[in-house]
N, CA, C and O atoms as a DFTB+ gen file, in Angstrom:
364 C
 N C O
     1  1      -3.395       6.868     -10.048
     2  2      -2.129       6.201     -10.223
     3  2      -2.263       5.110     -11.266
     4  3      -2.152       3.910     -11.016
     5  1      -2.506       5.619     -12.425
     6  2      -2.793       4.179     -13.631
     7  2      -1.338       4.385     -14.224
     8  3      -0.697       3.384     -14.545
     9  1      -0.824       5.585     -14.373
    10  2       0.734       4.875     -15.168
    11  2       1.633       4.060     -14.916
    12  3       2.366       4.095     -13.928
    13  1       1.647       3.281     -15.769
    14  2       2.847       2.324     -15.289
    15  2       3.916       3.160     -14.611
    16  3       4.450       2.371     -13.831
    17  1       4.325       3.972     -14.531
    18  2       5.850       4.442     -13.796
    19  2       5.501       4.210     -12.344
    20  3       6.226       3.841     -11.420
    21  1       4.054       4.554     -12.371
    22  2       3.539       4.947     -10.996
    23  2       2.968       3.962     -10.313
    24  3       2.127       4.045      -9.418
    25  1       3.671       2.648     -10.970
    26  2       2.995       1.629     -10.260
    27  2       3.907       1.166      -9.230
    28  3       3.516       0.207      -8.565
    29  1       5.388       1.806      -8.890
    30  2       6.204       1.774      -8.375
    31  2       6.505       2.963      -7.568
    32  3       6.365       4.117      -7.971
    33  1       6.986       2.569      -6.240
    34  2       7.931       3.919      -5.753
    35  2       8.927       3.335      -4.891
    36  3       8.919       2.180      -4.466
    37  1       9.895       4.348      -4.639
    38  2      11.162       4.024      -3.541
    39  2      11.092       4.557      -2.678
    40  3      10.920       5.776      -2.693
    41  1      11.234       3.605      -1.186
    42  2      12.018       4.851       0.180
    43  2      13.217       4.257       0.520
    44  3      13.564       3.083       0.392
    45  1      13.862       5.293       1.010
    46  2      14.860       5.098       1.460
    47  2      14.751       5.279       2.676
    48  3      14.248       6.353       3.004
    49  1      15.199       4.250       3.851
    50  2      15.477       4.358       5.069
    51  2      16.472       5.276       6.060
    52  3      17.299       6.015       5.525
    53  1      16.398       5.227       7.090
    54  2      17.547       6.307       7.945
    55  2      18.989       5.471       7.512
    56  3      20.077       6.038       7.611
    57  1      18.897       4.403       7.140
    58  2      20.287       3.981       6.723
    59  2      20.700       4.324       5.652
    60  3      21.882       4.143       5.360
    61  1      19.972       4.807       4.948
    62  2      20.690       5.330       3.080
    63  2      20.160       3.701       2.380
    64  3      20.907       3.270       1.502
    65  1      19.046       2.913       2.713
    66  2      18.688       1.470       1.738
    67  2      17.899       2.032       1.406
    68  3      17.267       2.745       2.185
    69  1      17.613       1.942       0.127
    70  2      16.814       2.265      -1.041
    71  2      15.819       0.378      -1.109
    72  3      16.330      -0.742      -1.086
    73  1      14.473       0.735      -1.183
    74  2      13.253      -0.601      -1.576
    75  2      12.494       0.049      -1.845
    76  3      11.965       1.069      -1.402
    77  1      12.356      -1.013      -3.209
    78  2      11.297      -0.353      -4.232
    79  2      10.093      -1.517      -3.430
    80  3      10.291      -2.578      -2.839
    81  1       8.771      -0.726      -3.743
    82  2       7.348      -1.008      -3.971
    83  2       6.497      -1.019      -5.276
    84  3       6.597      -0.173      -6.166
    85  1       5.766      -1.932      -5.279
    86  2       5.132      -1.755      -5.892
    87  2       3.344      -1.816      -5.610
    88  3       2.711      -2.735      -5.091
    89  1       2.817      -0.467      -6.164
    90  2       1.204      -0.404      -5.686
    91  2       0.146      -1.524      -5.997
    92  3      -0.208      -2.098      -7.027
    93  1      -0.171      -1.585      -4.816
    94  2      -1.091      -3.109      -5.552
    95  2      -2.890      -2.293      -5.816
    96  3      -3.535      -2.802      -6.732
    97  1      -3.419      -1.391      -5.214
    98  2      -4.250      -0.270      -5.075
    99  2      -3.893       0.613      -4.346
   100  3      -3.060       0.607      -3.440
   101  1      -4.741       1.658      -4.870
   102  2      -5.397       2.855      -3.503
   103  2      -6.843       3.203      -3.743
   104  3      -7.340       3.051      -4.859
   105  1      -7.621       3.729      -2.578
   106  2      -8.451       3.812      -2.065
   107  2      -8.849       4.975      -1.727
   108  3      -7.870       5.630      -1.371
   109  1     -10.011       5.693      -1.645
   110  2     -10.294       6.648      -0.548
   111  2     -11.491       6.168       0.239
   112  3     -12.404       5.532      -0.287
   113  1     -11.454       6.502       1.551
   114  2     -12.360       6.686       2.116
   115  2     -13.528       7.356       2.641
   116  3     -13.483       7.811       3.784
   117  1     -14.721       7.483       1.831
   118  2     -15.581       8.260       2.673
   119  2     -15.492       8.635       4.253
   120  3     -15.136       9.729       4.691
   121  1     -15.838       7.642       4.923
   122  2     -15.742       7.196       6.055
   123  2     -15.081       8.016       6.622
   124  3     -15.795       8.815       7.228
   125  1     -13.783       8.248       6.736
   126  2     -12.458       8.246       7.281
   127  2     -11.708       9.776       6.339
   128  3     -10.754      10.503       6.616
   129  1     -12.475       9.765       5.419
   130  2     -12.041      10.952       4.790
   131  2     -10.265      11.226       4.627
   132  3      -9.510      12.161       4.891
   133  1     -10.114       9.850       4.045
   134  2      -8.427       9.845       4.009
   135  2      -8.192       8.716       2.256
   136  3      -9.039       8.092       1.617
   137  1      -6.899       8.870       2.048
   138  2      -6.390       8.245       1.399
   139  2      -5.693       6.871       1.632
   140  3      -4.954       6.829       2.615
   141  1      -5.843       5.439       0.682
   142  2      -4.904       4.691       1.226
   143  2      -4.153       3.645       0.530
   144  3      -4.874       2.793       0.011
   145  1      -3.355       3.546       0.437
   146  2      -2.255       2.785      -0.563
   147  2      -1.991       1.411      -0.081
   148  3      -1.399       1.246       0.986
   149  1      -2.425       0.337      -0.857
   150  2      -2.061      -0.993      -0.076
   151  2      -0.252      -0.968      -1.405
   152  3       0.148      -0.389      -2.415
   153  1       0.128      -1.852      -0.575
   154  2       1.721      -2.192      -1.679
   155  2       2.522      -3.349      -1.243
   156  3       2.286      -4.003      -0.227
   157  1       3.623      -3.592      -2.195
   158  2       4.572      -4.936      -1.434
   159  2       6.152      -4.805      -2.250
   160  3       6.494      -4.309      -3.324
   161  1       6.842      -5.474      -1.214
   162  2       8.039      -4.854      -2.297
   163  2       8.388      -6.560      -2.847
   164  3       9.561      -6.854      -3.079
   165  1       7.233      -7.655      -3.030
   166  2       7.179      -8.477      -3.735
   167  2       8.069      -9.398      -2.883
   168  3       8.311     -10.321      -3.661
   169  1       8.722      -9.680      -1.668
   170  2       8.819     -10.714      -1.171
   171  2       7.770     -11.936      -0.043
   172  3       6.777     -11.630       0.616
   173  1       8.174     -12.775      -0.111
   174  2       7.319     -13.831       0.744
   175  2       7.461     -14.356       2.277
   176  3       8.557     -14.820       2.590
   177  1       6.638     -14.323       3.058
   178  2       6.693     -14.240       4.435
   179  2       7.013     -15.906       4.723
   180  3       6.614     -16.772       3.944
   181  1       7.781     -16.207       5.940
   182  2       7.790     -17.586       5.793
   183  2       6.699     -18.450       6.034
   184  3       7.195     -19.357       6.702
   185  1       5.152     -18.760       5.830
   186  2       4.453     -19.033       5.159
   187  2       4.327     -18.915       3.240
   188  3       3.561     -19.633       2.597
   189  1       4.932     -18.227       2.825
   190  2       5.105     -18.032       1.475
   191  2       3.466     -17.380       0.976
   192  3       2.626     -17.838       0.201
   193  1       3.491     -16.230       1.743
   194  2       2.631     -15.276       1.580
   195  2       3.018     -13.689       0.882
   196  3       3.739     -13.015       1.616
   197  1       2.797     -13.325       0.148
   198  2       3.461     -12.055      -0.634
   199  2       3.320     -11.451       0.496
   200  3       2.289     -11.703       1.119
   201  1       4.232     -10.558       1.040
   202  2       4.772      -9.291       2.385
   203  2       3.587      -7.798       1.504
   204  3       3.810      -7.420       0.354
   205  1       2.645      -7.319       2.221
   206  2       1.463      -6.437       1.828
   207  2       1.637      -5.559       2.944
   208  3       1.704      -6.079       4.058
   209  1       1.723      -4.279       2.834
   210  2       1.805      -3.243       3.207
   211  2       0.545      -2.232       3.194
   212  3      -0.405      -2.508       2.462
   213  1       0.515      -1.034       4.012
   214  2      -0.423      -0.174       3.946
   215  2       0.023       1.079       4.422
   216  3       1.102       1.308       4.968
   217  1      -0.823       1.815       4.191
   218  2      -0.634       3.439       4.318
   219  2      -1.604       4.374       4.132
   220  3      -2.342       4.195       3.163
   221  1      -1.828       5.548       4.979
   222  2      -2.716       6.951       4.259
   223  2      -1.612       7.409       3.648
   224  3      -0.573       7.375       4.309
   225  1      -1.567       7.906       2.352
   226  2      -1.137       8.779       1.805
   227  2      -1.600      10.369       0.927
   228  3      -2.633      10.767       0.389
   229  1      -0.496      10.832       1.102
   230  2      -1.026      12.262       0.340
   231  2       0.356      12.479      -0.958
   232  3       1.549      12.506      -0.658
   233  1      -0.116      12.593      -2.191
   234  2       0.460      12.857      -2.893
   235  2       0.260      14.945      -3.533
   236  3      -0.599      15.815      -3.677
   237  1       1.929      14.676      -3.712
   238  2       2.042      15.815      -3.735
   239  2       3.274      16.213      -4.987
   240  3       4.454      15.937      -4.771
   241  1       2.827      16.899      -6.321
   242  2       3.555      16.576      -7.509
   243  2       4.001      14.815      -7.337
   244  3       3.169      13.982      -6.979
   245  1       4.925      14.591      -7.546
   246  2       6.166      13.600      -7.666
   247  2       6.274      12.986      -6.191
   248  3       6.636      11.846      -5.902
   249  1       5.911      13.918      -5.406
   250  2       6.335      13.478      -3.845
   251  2       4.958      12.384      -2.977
   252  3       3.897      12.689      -2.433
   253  1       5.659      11.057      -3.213
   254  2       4.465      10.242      -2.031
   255  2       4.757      10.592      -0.621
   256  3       5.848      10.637      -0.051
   257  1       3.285      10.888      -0.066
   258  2       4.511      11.408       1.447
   259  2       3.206      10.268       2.192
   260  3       2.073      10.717       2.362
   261  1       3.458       9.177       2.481
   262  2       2.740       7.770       3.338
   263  2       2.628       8.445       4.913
   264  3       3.166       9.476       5.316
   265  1       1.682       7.436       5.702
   266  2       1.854       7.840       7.001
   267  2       1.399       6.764       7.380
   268  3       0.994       5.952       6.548
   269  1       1.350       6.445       9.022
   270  2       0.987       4.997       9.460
   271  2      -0.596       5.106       9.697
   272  3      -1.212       6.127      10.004
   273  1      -1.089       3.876       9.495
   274  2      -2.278       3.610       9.831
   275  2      -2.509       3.546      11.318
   276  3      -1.755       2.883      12.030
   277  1      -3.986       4.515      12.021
   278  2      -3.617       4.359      13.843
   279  2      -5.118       3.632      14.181
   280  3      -5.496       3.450      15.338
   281  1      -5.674       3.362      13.343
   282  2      -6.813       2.617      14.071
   283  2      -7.365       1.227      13.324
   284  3      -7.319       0.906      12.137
   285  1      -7.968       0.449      14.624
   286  2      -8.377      -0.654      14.378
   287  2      -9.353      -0.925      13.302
   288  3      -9.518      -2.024      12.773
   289  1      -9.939       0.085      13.042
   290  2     -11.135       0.345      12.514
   291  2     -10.683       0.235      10.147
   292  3     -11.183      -0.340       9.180
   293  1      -9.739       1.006      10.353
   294  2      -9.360       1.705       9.421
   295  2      -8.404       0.147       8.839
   296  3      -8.419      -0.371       7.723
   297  1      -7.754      -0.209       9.907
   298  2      -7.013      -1.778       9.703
   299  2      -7.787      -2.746       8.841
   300  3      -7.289      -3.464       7.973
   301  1      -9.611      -2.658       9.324
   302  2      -9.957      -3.827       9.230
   303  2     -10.996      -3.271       7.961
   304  3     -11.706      -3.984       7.252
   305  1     -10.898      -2.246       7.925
   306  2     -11.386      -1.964       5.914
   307  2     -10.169      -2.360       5.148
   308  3     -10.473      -2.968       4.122
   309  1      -8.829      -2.198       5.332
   310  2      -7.941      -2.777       4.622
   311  2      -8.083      -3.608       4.325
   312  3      -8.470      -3.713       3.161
   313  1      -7.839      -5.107       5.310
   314  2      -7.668      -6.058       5.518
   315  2      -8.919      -6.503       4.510
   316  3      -8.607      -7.235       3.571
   317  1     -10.503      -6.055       4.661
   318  2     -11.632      -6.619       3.501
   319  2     -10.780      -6.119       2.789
   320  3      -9.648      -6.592       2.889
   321  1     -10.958      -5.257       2.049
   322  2     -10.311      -5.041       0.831
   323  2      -9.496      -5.760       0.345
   324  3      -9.771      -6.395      -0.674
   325  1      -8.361      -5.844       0.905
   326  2      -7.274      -7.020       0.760
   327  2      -7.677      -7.904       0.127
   328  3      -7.534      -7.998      -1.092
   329  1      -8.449      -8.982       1.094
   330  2      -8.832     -10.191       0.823
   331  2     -10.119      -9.905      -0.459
   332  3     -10.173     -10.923      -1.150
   333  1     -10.856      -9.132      -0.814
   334  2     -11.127      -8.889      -1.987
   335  2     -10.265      -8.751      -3.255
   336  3     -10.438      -9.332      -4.326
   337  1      -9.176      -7.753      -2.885
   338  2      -7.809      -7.659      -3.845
   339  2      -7.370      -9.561      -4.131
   340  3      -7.062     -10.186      -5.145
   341  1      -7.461      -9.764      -3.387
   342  2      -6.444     -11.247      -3.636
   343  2      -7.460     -12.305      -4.111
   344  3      -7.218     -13.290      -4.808
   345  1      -8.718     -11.890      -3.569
   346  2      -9.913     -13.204      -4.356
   347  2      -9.733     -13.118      -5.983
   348  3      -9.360     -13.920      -6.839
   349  1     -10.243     -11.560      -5.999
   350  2     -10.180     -11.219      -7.830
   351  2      -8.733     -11.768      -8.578
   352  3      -8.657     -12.457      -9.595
   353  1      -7.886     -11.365      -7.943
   354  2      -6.368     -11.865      -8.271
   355  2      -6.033     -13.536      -8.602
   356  3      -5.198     -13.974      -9.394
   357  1      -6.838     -14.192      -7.848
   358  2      -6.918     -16.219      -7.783
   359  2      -7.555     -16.287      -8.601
   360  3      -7.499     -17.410      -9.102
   361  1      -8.643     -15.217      -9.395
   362  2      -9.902     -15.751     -10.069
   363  2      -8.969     -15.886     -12.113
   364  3      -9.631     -16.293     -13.068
């Protein structure tokens, strides 16, 4: 996912709202033998923390198809990562 187009995507909810994202990385995992997309649709939590998202995903042509993350395990490789993502990012 290096093209700029693709540094973005949209879902739309069961209500018909359209929010864009934007990819902050992805990942694979040995481990876990999965894919995983951290992202944000660039607003701030009331701490004034950028709102960071996650996901396994499988891409397919054009089609992102995300799924939820189900273990603790898999949470807390994010979460390093993350806080790696955001050290390099301050630097």
């Amino acid at each position: 996912m290096n093209d700029e187009k693709e540094k973005f995507f949209t879902v739309t909810d069961e209500k018909g709202k359209a929010t864009e994202y934007e990819i902050l990385f992805t990942f694979d995992s040995d481990e876990t033998k999965k894919s995983y997309i951290v992202f944000t649709d660039n607003t701030e939590d009331d701490a004034g923390s950028l709102n960071t998202y996650a996901a396994t995903y499988n891409k397919d042509g054009n089609k992102l198809e995300l799924k939820d993350i189900k273990t603790d395990k898999e949470w807390d490789l994010i979460e390093n990562l993350l806080s790696q993502f955001e050290d390099k990012m301050g630097e």
